[in-house]
C-alpha positions as CSV (number, residue, x, y, z in Angstrom):
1,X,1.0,4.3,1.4
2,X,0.1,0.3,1.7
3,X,3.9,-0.3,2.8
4,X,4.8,-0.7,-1.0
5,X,8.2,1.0,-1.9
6,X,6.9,2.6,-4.8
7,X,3.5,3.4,-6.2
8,X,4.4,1.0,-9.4
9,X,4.7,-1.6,-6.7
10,X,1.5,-0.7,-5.5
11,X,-0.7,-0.6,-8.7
12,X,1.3,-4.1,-10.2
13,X,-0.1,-5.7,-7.1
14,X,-3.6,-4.6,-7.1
15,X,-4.2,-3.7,-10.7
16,X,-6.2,-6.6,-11.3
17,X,-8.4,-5.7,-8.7
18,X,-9.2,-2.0,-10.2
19,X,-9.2,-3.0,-14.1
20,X,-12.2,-0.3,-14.7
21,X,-10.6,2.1,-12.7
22,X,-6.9,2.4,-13.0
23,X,-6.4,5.4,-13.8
24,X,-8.4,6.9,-11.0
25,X,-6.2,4.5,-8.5
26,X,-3.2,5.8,-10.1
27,X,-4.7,9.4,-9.7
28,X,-5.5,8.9,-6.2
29,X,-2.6,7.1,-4.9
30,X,-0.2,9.6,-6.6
31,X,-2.2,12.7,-4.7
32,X,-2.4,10.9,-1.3
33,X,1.0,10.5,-1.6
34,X,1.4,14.2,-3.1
35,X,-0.3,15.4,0.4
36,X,1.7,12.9,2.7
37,X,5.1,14.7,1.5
38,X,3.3,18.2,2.2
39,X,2.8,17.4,5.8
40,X,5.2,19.0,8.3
């Protein structure tokens, strides 16, 4: 979603920015991407 091949990629890179609220990015990030595959 931010151009990161994976969402490990993602949450290595920012994870000090979220320390409180990781497992809510992690969450969030895995159902955006969830939808993004849905789409036509």
């Amino acid at each position: 979603m931010l151009g990161h091949a994976s969402k490990a990629m993602t949450l290595d890179t920012y994870a000090d920015l979220f320390d409180d609220d990781l497992d809510a990015v992690a969450i969030s990030l895995d159902t955006a991407k969830t939808r993004s595959d849905a789409l036509p």
